[in-house]
C-alpha positions as CSV (number, residue, x, y, z in Angstrom):
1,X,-23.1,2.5,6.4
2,X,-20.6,4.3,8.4
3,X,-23.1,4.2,11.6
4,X,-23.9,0.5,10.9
5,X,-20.2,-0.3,11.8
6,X,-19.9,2.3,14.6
7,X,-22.6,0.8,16.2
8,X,-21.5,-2.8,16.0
9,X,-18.1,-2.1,17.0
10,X,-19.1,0.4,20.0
11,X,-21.3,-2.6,21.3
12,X,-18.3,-5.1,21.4
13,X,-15.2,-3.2,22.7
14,X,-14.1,-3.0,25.8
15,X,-13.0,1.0,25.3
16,X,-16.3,2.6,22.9
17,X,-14.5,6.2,23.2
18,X,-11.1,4.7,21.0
19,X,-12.9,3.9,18.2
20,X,-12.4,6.4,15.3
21,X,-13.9,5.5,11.6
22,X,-13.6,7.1,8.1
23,X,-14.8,7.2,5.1
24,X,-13.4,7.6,2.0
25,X,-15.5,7.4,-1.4
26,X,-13.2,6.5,-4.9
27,X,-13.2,4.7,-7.7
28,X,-14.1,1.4,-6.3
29,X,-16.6,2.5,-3.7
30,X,-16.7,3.6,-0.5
31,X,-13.9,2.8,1.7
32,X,-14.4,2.5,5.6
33,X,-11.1,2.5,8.0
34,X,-12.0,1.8,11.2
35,X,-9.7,2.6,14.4
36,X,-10.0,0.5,17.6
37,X,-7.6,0.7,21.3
38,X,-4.9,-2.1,20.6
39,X,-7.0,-4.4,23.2
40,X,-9.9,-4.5,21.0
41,X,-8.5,-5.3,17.8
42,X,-8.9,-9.2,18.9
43,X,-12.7,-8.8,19.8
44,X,-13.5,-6.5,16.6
45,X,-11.6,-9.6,14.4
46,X,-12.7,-12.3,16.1
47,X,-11.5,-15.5,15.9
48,X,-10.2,-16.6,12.5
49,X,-11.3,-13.2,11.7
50,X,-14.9,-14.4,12.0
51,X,-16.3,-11.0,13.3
52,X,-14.8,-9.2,10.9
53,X,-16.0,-11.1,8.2
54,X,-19.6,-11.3,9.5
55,X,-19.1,-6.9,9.4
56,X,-18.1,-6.8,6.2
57,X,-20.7,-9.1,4.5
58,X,-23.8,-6.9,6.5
59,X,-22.1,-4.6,4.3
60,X,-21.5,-5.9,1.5
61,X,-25.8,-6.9,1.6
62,X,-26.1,-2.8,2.5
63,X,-24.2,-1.7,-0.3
64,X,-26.0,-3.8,-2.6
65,X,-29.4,-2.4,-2.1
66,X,-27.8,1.1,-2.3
67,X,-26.1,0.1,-6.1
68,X,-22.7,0.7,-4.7
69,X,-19.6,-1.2,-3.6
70,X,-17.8,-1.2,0.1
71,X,-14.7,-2.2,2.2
72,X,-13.9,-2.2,5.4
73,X,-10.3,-1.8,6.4
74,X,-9.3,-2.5,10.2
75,X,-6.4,-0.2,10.5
């Protein structure tokens, strides 16, 4: 799942080499932080945090097939 967001966010930012992800697996699920350059955080958001939402139900629908749960966290 990890590579899904990578490759979405690589494709919208302005600066591909800034952004740093993480996983982190727990009790509720698998936990993804992802890092962008201060100047992308707007395009990996979106407006009314449309883009963001849009990432996080593609996962949401991934993690579902794989019997699991997922967040993404934009740090």
């Amino acid at each position: 799942m990890k590579e899904l967001v990578e490759y979405i966010v690589k494709s919208i930012v302005s600066e591909p080499d800034k952004v740093s992800l993480t996983e982190e697996s727990g009790d509720e699920g698998l936990l993804i932080k992802l890092e962008v350059a201060a100047e992308d955080k707007g395009r990996v958001i979106g407006r009314q945090g449309r883009v963001a939402e849009a990432m996080r139900t593609l996962l949401r629908v991934k993690a579902a097939r794989n019997d699991t749960r997922v967040r993404l966290e934009i740090v």
